[in-house]
N, C-alpha and C positions, 0 to 999 in steps of 0.2 A: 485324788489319788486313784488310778485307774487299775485294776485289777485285769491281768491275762489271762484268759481259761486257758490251757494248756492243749486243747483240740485245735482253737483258734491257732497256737503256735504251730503246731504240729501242720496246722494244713499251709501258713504263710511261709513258713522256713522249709517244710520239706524236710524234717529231721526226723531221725531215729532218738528213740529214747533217753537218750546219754552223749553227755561231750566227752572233749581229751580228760582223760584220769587226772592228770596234772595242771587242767585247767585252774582247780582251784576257787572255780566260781560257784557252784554248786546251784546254778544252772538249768539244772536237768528238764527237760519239758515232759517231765513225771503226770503223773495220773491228779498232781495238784496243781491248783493256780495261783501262779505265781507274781510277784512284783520286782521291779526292779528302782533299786536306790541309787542314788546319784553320790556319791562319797572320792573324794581324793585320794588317802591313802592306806585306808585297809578296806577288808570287805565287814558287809554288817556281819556281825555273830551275835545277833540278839532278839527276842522273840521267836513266835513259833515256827519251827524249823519244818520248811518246804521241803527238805530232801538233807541229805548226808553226803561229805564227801567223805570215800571211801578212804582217801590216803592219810586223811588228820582227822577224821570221826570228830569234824565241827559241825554245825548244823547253822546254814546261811539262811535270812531270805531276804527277798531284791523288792526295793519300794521303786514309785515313778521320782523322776523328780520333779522337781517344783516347778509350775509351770510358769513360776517368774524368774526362773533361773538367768541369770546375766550372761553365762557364758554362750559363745559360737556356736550356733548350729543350722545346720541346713535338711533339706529334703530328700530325700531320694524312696524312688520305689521299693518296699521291701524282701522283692526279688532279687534285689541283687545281696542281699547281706551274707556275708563271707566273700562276696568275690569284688574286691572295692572298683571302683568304676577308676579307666584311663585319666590321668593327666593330662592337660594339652602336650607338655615335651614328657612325654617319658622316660628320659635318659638324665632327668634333673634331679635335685637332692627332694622333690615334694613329689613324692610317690603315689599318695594317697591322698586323695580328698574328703572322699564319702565308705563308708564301710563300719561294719563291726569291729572294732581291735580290742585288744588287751594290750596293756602293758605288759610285759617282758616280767617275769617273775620266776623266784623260788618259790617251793610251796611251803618250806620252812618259815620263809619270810612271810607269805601267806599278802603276797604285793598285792598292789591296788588293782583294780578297774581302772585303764585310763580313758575308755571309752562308756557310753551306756546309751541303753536305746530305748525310746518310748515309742509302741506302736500307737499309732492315731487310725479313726476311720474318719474318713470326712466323703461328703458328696462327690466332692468334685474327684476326677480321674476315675469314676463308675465305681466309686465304692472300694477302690483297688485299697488294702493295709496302705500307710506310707509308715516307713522308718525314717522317727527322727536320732537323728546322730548328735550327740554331744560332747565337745570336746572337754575333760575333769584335768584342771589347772594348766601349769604351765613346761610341762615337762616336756622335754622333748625325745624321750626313748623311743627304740623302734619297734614296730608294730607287727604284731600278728594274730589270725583270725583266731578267733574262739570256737569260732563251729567246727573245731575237730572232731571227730566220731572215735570212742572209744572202738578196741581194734578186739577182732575175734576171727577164725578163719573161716569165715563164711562170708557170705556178698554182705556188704554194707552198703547202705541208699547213698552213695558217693555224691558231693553238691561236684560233680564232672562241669568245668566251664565252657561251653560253648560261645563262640566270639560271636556267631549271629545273632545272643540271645540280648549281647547289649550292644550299649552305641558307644563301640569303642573307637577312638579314630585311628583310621587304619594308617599302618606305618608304612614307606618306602624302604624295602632292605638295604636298596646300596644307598640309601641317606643318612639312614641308620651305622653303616657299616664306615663311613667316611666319618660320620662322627667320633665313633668311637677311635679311629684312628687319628682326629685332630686333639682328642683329650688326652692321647696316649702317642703322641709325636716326640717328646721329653722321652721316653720311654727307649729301652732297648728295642730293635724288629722283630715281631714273633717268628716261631720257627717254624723254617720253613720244611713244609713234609709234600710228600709226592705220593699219589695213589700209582698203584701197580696193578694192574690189570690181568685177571687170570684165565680169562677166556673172552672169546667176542659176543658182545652182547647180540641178543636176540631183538631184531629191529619187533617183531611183534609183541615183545614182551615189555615195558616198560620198568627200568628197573627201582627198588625202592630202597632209598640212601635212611641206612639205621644208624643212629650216632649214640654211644656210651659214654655216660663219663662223669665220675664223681669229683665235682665240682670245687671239693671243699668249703665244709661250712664255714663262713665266718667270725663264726664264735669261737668253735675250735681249732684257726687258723690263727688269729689274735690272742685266747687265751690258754688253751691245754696242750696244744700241738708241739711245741718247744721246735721249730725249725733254725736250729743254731745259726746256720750260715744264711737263711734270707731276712735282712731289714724288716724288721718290722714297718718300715714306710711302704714296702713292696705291698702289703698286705692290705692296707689300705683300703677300705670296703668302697671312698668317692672315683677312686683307680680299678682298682680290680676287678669291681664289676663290668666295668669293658674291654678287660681283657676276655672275659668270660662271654662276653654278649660276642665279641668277637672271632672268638673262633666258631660259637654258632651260625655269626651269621655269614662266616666265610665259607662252610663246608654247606649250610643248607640243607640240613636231615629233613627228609620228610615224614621220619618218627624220632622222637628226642627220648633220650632214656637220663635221669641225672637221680644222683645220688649226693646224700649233707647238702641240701637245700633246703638253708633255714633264710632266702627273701624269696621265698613262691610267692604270697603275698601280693609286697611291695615293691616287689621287682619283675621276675622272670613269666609270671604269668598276665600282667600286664603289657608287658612289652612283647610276651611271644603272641598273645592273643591279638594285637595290632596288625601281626603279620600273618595270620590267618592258622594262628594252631591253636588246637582245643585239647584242653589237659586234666591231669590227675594230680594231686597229690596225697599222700599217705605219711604223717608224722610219724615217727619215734616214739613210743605211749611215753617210754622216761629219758629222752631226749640229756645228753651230755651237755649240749648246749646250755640248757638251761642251770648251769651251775655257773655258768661264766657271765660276770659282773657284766651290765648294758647288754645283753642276750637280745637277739631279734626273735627270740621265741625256736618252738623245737624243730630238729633237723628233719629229714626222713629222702622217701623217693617221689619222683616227679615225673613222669610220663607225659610226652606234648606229640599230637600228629595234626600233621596237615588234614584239615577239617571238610576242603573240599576235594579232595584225594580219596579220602576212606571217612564209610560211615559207623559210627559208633554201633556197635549191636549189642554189645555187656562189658560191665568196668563192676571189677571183684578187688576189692582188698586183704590182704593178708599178714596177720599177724604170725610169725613163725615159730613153731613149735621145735622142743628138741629134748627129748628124755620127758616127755609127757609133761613137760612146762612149756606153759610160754613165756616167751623171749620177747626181747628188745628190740629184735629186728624184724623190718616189714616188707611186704610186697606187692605192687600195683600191676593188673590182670588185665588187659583192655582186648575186645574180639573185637574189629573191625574187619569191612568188607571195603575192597580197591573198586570205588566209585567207576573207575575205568574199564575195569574187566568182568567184576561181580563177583572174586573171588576172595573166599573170606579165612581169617588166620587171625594168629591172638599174637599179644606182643606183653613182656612181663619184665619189669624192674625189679632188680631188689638189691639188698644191701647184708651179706650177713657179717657175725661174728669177725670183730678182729683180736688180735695178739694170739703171737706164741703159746703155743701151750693147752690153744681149746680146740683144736683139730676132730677131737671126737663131737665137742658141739656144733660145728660147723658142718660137718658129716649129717649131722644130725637133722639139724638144720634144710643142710639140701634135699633130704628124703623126705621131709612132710614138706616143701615145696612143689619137689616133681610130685607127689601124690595128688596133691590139690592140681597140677598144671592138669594131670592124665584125668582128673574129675571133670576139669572146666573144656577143654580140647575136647569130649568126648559128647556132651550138650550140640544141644540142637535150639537155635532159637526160630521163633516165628517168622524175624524177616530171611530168614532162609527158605527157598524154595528145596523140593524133593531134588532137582535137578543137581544144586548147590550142596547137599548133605552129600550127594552119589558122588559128586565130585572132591570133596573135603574129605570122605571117608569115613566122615563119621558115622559110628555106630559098627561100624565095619572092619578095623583096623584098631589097636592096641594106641597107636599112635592118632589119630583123632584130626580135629582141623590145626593144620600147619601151624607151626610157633616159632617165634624167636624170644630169646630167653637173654639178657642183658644185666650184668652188674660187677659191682665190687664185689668177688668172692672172699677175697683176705685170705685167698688160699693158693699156691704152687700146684701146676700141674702135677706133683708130684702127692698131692695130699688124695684123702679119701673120696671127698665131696666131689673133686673133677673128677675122679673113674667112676664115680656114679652117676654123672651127666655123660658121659661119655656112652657109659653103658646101659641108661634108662631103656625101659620101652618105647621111647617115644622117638629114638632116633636120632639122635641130636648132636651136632656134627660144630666142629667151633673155625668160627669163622677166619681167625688171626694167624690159626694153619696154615694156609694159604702161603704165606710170607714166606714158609721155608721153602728151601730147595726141592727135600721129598714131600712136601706137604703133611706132615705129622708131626711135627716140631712149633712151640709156641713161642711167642719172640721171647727173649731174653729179658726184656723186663717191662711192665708197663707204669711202673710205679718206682720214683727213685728220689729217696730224702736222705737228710742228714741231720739225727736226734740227738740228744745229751747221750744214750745209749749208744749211738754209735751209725754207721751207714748202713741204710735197708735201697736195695738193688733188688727187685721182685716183679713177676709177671703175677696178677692178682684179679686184672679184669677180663672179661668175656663177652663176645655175642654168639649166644648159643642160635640153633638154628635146624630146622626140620630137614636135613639131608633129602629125605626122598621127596618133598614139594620144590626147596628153594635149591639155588644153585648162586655160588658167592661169582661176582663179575668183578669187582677191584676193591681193592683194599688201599686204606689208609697208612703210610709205612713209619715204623716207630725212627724219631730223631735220635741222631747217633752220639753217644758219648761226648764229642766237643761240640755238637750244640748247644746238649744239655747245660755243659758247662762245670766247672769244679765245683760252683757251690751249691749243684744238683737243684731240685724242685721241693717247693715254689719258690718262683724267684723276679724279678723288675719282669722278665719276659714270658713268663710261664704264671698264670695263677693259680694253679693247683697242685699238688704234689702226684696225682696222677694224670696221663696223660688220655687224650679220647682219644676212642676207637671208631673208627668210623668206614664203612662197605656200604656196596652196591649189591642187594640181593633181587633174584629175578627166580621167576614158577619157573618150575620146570617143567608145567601142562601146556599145552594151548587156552590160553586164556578165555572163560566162558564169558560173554558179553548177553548181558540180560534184554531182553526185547521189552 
């Protein structure tokens, strides 16, 4: 039985001290050394206890298993653990091969491990850890990674995936995108939207396609969501998912913002990473999903860009604050600089507060987010040159290096939290403006369902945006009333009950190109 120093972890995983809260594993790659147990359907609670989880004050610790263990297992380097390696078809029902998972659980139930991993050192491969993976009985629930990082508003060591780091195999979009349309030929036609163009682009400016759009998790799309009027077959997570692949991979963002993405995993970072995007994701600490029976694990936000477009320079996560608690809801930070030009700007998802009635928390909410934006915006990293800071402003200016600011607000133009994006120091100017006639008016609705409650008709989502850097060149335009249809969203043609948003933003500088 092999025994883990906890440094050894620390340097093979690349982890911070603590996992998701509600992992439930207790896990921790603590200042002890730890084992891990091979068991089916609970975790051990017995013997001396490695660490505490905070949420059920049990005390776990994890044996190896047995090295004569019958079950399935295979190799894989122990760099890739959290980020499970491509499938040959990634668009199939066998998502995952190799990776760390957990089973789907409540932390009441205090569910199984249906994964567990023994690290080895062997000669061969130069000494490199190997993780071995093993699969614990015959269940077949779906999967997600354990290496969440409990959440605080400060940078967390983000396991950020990069597609160059493994051997993914790389996908064809329009084969990819043909497909999805031959699994979804049965299906109603998606709808059809036209971008609108509000100025002539600038031929030396190359412009950059930012796409929003809370996705609907599908746990809370099958179990809490109560959509009266869409079939539950519409919902369908073997369908639905390419409806969802499909409008990405028709509009083409070359930065993806998504919100209630609970298969990053198993699905969406796999498959975006075939096509050459490098992503984030940030869970939910107490994830709603996780209450809904076969849960694919917790929801949150998902940030993906085109990898050889822009180079990563800092990925911040945020847990959001609001009345000196914190909350529920998160947000993903990423600074990247445009490989093309050398100019650099941040880009931010998040997801706050929904329902009537918490208007002050959501308020709340958006001011310890712009505070954190006006901290990170204001930073200077090393791969910045002096040339590039003079040029971003930082250090110089209230408003800092350029942003765009993307998410489900769950809020009306008309509430607190937009006159405070509106009005921040930082500038920020919303993109979907555009649309109206005088340019001051937000569309009419971007979100439209129909609950046991009754019909919600609401504009809720946003791509916020640096006024004095970017400049908006077309917009994405919302489908009209009889597209949507009587039985509103989501629906056989639409998967989510919000709709994306998606623009053309371009500098408003002469782009400085690095020598």
């Amino acid at each position: 039985m092999s025994i883990l120093n906890s440094s050894v972890m620390k340097h093979t995983l690349g982890l911070n001290c603590s996992l998701h809260p509600r992992a439930c594993m207790c896990a921790h790659v603590c200042a002890y050394p730890f084992q891990m147990s091979h068991c089916s359907e609970t975790l051990i609670h017995s013997g001396t206890p490695l660490c505490t989880n905070t949420h059920t004050d049990t005390h776990c610790h994890i044996r190896s298993p047995p090295e004569s263990s019958h079950m399935s297992s295979e190799w894989v380097d122990a760099s890739v653990l959290c980020k499970p390696m491509l499938c040959t078809n990634p668009l199939t029902e066998h998502w995952i091969t190799t990776g760390l998972v957990l089973d789907s659980f409540k932390v009441i139930e205090k569910r199984i491990v249906s994964y567990a991993f023994h690290l080895h050192r062997t000669n061969k491969e130069k000494e490199k850890d190997i993780l071995r993976v093993c699969q614990m009985g015959s269940g077949s629930s779906r999967l997600f990674s354990t290496l969440t990082h409990s959440l605080s508003s400060s940078a967390l060591a983000d396991p950020v995936v990069n597609p160059e780091d493994y051997e993914y195999e790389q996908a064809d979009s329009e084969a990819l995108l043909f497909q999805c349309k031959e699994v979804l030929r049965n299906r109603p036609p998606r709808l059809h939207r036209d971008f609108f163009r509000t100025r002539t682009s600038s031929l030396q400016n190359s412009p950059i396609r930012i796409m929003q759009w809370n996705i609907l998790a599908q746990a809370l799309g099958e179990g809490k969501d109560c959509f009266v009027r869409c079939p539950m077959e519409a919902l369908n997570w073997s369908e639905r998912k390419y409806l969802i692949l499909e409008e990405i991979l028709t509009y083409r963002p070359d930065v993806l913002c998504l919100q209630e993405v609970d298969h990053y995993f198993d699905t969406f970072q796999p498959v975006l990473a075939s096509l050459g995007y490098q992503s984030s994701f940030c869970p939910k600490p107490c994830s709603p999903c996780l209450d809904v029976h076969n849960n694919n694990g917790p929801d949150g936000c998902a940030l993906f860009f085109r990898h050889r477009r822009f180079q990563l320079l800092h990925t911040t996560h945020l847990r959001l604050s609001a009345m000196m608690l914190k909350t529920n809801q998160v947000a993903v930070v990423v600074t990247l600089r445009c490989r093309r030009t050398g100019q650099v700007f941040c880009v931010a998802v998040t997801h706050l507060k929904a329902r009537s009635g918490w208007e002050a928390f959501r308020s709340a909410q958006g001011s310890h987010l712009l505070q954190q934006l006006r901290n990170i915006t204001s930073q200077s990293y090393p791969e910045m040159g002096q040339e590039e800071e003079s040029q971003t402003g930082v250090g110089e200016t209230e408003e800092g290096i350029p942003l765009v600011v993307c998410g489900d607000f769950n809020a009306e133009p008309s509430e607190e939290v937009y006159r405070r994006f509106m009005t921040s120091p930082l500038g920020l100017d919303s993109a979907y403006k555009c649309l109206s006639e005088d340019g001051t008016t937000e569309p009419p609705y971007t979100s439209w369902k129909i609950r046991p409650s009754g019909e919600s008709c609401a504009t809720l989502d946003y791509i916020w945006y640096s006024e004095r850097a970017f400049r908006v060149d077309t917009v994405l335009g919302i489908p009209s009333e009889e597209q949507i249809g009587p039985d509103r969203l989501p629906s056989y043609h639409y998967p989510s009950d919000h709709l994306s948003l998606v623009c053309d933003l371009s500098f408003n500088q002469q782009p400085h190109r690095l020598m």
